[in-house]
C-alpha positions as CSV (number, residue, x, y, z in Angstrom):
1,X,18.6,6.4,6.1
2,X,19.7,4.4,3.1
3,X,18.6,1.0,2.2
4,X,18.6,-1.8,-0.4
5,X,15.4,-0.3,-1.1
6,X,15.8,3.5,-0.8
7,X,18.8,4.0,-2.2
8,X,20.5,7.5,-1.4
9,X,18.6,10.9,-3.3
10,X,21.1,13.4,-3.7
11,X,20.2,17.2,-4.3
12,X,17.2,19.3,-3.4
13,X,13.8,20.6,-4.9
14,X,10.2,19.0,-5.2
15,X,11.5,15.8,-7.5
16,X,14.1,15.1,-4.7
17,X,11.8,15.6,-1.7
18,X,9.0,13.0,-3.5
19,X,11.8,10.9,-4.2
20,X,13.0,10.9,-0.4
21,X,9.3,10.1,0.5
22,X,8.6,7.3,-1.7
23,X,12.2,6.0,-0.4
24,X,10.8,6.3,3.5
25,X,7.4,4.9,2.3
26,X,9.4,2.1,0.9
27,X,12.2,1.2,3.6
28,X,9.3,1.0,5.8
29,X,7.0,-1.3,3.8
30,X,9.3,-3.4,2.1
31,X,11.2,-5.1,5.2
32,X,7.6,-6.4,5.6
33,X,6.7,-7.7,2.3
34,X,7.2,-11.4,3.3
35,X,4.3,-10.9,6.3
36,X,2.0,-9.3,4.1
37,X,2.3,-12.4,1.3
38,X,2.0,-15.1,5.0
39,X,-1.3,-12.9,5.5
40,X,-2.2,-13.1,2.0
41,X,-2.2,-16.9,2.0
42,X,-3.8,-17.3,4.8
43,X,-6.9,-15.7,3.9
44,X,-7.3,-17.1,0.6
45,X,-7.3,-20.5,1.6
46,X,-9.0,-20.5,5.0
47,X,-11.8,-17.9,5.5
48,X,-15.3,-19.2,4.4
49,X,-14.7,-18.5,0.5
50,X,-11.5,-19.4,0.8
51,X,-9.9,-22.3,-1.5
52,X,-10.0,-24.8,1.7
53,X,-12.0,-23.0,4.5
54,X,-11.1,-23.9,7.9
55,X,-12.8,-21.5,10.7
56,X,-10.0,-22.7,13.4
57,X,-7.3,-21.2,11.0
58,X,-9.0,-18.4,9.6
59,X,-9.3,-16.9,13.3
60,X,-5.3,-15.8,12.3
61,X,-6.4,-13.2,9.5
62,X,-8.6,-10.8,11.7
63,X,-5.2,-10.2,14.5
64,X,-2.6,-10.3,11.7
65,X,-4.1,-7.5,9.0
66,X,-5.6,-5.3,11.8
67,X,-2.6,-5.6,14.8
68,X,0.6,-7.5,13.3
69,X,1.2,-5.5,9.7
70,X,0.5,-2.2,11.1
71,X,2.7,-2.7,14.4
72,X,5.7,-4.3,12.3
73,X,5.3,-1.2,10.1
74,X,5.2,1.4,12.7
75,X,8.1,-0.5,14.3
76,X,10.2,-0.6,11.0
77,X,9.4,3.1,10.8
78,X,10.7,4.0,14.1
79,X,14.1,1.8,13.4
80,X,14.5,3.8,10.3
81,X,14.4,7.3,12.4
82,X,16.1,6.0,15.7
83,X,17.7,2.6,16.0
84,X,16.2,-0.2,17.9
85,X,14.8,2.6,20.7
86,X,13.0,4.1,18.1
87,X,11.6,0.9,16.8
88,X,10.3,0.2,20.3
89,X,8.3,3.6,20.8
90,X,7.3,3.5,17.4
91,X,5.3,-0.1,17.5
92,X,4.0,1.6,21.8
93,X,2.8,4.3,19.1
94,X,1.5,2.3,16.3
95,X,-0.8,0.4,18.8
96,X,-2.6,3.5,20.1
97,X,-3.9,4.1,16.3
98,X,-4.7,0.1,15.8
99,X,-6.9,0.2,19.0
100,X,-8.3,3.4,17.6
101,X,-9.7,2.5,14.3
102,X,-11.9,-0.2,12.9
103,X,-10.2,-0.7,9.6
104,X,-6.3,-1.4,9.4
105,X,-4.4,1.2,9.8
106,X,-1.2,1.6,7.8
107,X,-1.6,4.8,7.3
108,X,-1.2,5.5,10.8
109,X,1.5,3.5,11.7
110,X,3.8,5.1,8.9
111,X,2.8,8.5,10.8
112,X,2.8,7.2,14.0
113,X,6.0,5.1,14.1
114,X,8.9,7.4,12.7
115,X,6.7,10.4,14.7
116,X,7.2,8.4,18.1
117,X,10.7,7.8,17.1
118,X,11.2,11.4,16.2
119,X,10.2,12.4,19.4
120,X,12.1,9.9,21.5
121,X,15.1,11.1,19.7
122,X,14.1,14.2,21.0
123,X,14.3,13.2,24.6
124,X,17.7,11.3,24.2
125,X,19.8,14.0,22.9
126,X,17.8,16.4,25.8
127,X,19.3,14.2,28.5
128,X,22.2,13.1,26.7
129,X,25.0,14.8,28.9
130,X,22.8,15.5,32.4
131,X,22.2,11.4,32.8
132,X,24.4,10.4,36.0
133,X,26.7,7.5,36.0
134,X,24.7,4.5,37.1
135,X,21.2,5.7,36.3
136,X,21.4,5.4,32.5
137,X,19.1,2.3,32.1
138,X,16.5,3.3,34.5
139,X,16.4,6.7,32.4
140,X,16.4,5.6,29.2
141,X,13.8,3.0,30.2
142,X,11.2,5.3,31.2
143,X,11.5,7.6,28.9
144,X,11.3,5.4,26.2
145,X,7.8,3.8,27.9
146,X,6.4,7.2,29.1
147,X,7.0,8.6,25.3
148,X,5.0,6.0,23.9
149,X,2.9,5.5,26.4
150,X,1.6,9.4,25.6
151,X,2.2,8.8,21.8
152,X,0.0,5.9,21.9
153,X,-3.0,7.7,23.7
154,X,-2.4,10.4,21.2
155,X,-3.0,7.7,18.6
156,X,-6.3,6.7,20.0
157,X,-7.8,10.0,20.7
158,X,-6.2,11.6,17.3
159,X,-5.6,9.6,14.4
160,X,-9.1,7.2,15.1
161,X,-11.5,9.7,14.7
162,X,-9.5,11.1,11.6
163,X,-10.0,7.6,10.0
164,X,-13.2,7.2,10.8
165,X,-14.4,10.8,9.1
166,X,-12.5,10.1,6.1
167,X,-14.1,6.0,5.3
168,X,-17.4,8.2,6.3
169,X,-16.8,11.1,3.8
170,X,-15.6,8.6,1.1
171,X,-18.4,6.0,1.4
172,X,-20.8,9.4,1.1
173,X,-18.7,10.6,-2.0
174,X,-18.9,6.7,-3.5
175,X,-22.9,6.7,-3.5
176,X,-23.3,10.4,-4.8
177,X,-21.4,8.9,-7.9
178,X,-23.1,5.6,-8.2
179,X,-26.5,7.8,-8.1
180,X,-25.8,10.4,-10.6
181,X,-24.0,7.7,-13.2
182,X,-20.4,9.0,-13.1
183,X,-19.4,5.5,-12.6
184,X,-16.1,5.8,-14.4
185,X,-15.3,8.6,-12.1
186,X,-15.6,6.6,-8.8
187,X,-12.2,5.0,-9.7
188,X,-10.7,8.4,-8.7
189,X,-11.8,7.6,-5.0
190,X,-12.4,4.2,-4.6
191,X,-8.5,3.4,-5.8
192,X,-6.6,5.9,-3.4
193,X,-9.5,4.4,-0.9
194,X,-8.1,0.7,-1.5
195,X,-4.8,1.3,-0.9
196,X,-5.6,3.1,2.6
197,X,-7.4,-0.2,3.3
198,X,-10.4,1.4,3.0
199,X,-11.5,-1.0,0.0
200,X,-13.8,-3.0,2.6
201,X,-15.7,0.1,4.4
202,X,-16.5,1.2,0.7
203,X,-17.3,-2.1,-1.0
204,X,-19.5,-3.9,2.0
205,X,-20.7,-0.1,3.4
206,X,-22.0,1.5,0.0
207,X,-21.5,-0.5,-2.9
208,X,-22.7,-3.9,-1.9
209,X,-26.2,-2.8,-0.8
210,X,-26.5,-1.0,-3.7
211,X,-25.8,-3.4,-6.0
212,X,-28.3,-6.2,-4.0
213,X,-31.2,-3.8,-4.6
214,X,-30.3,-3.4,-8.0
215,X,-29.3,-7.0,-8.7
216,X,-32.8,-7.7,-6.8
217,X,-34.3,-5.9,-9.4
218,X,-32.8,-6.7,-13.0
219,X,-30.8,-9.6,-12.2
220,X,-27.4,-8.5,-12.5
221,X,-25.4,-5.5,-10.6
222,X,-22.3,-3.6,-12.3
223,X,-22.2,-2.0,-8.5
224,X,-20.6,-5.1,-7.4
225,X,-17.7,-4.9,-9.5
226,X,-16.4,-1.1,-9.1
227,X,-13.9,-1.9,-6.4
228,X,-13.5,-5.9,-6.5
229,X,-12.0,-5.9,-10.0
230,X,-9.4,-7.7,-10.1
231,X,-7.8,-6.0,-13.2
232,X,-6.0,-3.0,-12.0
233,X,-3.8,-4.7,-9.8
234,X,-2.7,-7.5,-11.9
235,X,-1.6,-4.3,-14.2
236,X,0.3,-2.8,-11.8
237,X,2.0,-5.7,-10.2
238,X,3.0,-7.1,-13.4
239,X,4.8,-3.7,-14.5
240,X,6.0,-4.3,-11.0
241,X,7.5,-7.8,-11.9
242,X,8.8,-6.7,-15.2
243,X,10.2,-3.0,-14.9
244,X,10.1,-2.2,-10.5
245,X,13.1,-2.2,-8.2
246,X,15.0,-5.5,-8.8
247,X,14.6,-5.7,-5.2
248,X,11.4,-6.1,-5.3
249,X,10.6,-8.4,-8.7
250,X,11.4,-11.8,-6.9
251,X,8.1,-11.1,-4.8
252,X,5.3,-9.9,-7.2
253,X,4.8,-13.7,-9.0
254,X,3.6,-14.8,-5.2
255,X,1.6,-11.9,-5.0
256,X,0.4,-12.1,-8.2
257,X,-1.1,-15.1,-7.9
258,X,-2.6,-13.7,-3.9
259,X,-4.3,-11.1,-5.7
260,X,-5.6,-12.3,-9.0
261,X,-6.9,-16.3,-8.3
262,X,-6.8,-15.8,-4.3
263,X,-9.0,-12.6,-4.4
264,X,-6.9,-11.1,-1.9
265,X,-6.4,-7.2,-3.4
266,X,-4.7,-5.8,-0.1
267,X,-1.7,-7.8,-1.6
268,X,-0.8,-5.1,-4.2
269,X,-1.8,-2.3,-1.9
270,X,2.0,-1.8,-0.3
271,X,3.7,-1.7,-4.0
272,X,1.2,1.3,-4.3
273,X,2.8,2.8,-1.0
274,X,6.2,2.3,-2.2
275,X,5.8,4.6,-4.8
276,X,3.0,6.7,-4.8
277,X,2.6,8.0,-8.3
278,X,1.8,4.3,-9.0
279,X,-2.1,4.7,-7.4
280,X,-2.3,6.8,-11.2
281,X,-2.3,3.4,-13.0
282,X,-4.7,1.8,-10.5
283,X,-7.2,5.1,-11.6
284,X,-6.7,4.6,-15.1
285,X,-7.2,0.5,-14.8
286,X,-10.0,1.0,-12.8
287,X,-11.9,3.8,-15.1
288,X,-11.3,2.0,-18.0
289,X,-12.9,-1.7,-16.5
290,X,-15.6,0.4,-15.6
291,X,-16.3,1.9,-18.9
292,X,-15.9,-1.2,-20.6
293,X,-18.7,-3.0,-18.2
294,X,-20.9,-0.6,-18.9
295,X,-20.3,-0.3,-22.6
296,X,-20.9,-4.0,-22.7
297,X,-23.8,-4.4,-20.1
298,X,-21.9,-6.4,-17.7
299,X,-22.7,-7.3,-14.2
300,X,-22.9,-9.9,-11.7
301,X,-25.6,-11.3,-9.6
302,X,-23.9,-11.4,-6.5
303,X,-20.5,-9.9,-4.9
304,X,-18.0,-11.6,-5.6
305,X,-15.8,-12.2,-2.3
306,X,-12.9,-12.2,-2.4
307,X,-12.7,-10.4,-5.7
308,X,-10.4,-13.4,-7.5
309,X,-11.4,-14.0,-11.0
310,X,-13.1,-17.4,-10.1
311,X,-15.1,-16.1,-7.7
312,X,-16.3,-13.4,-10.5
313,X,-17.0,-16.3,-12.8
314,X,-19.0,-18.0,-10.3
315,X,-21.2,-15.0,-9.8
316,X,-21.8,-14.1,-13.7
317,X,-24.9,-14.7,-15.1
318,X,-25.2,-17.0,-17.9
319,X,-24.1,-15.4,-21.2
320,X,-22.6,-12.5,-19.8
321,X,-18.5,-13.7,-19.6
322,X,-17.5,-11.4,-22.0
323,X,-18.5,-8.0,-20.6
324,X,-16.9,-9.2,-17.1
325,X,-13.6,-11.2,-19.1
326,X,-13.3,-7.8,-21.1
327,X,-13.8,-5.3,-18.0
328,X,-10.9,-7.3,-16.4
329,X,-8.8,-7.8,-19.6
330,X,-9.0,-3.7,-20.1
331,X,-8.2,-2.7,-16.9
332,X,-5.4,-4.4,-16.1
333,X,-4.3,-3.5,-19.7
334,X,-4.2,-0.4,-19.0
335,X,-3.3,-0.3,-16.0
336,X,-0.2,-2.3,-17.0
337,X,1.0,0.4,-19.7
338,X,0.4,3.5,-17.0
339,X,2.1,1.8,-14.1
340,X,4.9,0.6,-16.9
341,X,5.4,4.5,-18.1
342,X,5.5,5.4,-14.4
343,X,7.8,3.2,-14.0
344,X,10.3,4.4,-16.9
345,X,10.1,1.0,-18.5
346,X,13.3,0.2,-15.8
347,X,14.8,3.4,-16.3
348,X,12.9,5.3,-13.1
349,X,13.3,2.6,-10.6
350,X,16.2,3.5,-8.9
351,X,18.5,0.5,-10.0
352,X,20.5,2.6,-12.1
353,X,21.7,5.0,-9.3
354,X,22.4,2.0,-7.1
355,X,24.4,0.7,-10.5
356,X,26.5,3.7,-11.3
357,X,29.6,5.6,-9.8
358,X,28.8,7.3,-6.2
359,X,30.3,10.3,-7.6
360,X,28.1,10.4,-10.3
361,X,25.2,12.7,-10.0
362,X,21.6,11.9,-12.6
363,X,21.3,14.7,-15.1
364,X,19.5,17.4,-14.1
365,X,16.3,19.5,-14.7
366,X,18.6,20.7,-18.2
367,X,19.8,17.1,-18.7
368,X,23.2,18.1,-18.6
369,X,24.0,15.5,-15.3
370,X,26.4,18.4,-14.0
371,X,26.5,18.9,-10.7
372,X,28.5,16.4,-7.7
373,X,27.3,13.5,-5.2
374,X,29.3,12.9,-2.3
375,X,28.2,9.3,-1.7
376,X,25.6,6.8,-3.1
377,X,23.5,3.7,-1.3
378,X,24.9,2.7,2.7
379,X,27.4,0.6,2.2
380,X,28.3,0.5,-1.4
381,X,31.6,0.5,-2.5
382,X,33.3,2.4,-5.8
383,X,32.7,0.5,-9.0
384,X,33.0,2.0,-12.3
385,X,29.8,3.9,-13.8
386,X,27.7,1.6,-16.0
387,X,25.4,2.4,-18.0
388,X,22.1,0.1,-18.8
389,X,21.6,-1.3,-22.4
């Protein structure tokens, strides 16, 4: 299914298949973007840190990250695959992995919500011609509520126990690192971990009660700063802002300034999901803060929550802003240049497909662009091939 976001992929093999899931990840994700920046806001200026705590309002962040995001996902999904039947069954699906995990799960609503439609579409074209006249609604109905009715239970009694093995398994991974000084290394879990939401199980579950015995015993922790820097997502949604989907440049300033002086990370997480080579920059960011806090002895006395770069001022010891400033200066650096190579610079972002003729097909594997392309984004029209300065 084509949208402003997922423009069509035309032709076959492995480059065209990622490209097709990205495009999914995307139409699913992006129709959302505005609810993510709402819950964004919210919890940086209401929970306890928070730039103007209020507990009353802060009661909205818990229900909206853990229930609202993944059901709208899961519901977006489940339009994508079957129209406004499949978005039903797919949000009936997308609750039975919410109830079933402790830590949000987007993950499983972009399973669970096109698989619930997938299967409801199923069912329609089963019955399709053996309906009789007058009993239509009442089938359609029910089938639609027993499908996700079963889909959900499968949610809770499947993709739960999944999740929880996996934060368990990464958590475990996490402290075998910290304790034989791979430090650098950990950015190869901890980053894909943040994106799956995980970034909380690992940070508050491992690395924070780590770092308090340390920091109990030197003074300082560099523990507390493997997953709350801040630097590897500023890198990535700036690239975003400059060289991403024109579609999606008007909303990385907002979350921009969510993620890097609110604290909020999860902000940045759904860009990552959009295109999934992107988590490579995120790695590289994050290995190279590390590196550069330990090269420079930096650490903080405390965790910094949420990770904003004010709250990491306000738990640096005295005379040790440069190692931290540095660590964060590095990694969204590089970060920045990774996620910008990813990203073609513009060229890779599909703007230029959605630009250029609908006959038209990209050069292929040889470079030699021969081939043909029946028909380009939903809805376009026929507009002379352009070609981008």
């Amino acid at each position: 299914m084509a949208t402003p976001y997922t423009p069509t992929v035309q032709g076959t093999g492995m480059r065209a298949t990622i490209q097709r899931f990205g495009g999914h990840l995307a139409g699913m994700i992006m129709p959302n973007i505005g609810a993510f920046i709402a819950w964004g806001l919210i919890t940086a200026l209401f929970i306890p840190t928070g730039w103007v705590p209020n507990a009353t309002l802060a009661e909205l962040v818990g229900p909206i990250i853990t229930v609202l995001l993944p059901v709208l996902i899961g519901y977006t999904g489940g339009r994508m695959v079957h129209g406004q039947r499949g978005a039903v069954v797919g949000a009936v699906a997308t609750m039975g992995v919410v109830v079933g995990a402790d830590v949000p799960m987007f993950l499983g609503a972009m399973i669970m919500g096109p698989l619930g439609a997938f299967v409801i579409k199923q069912v329609d074209r089963m019955f399709a011609d053996r309906i009789k006249a007058g009993f239509e609604m009442l089938v359609d109905n029910f089938s639609a509520g027993i499908v996700g009715g079963v889909m959900a239970i499968l949610g809770v009694l499947a993709i739960g126990p999944v999740v929880r093995t996996i934060t368990e398994a990464a958590g475990d991974v996490v402290e075998w690192l910290v304790h034989h000084d791979l430090l650098p290394l950990a950015s190869v879990l901890i980053e894909p971990a943040k994106v799956l939401f995980l970034n909380n199980a690992i940070n508050h579950g491992v690395l924070t009660p780590l770092g308090v015995a340390e920091s109990a015993g030197v003074g300082k922790s560099i523990l507390f700063m493997l997953e709350s820097n801040p630097g590897p997502g500023l890198g990535l949604l700036l690239a975003y802002m400059l060289f991403g989907p024109r579609a999606l440049r008007a909303s990385t300033p907002a979350a921009i300034v969510i993620q890097f002086f609110g604290g909020i990370h999860e902000i940045y997480f759904p860009y990552v999901l959009m295109k999934p080579r992107l988590i490579l920059a995120t790695i590289a960011g994050g290995a190279a803060g590390i590196l550069t806090f330990l090269v420079t002895g930096a650490g903080l006395i405390a965790s910094p929550s949420p990770g904003s770069i004010f709250a990491y001022f306000a738990v640096t010891p005295k005379g040790g802003y440069f190692g931290v400033i540095a660590g964060i200066v590095v990694a969204a650096a590089v970060s920045f240049a990774v996620a910008s190579a990813l990203l073609g610079f513009g060229r890779k972002n599909g703007d230029e497909q959605a630009e250029t003729e609908p006959g038209a097909l990209p050069e292929d594997e040889t470079g030699t662009g021969t081939g043909t392309q029946t028909d380009g984004a939903a809805g376009s029209e026929s507009v002379p091939a352009t070609k981008e300065s």
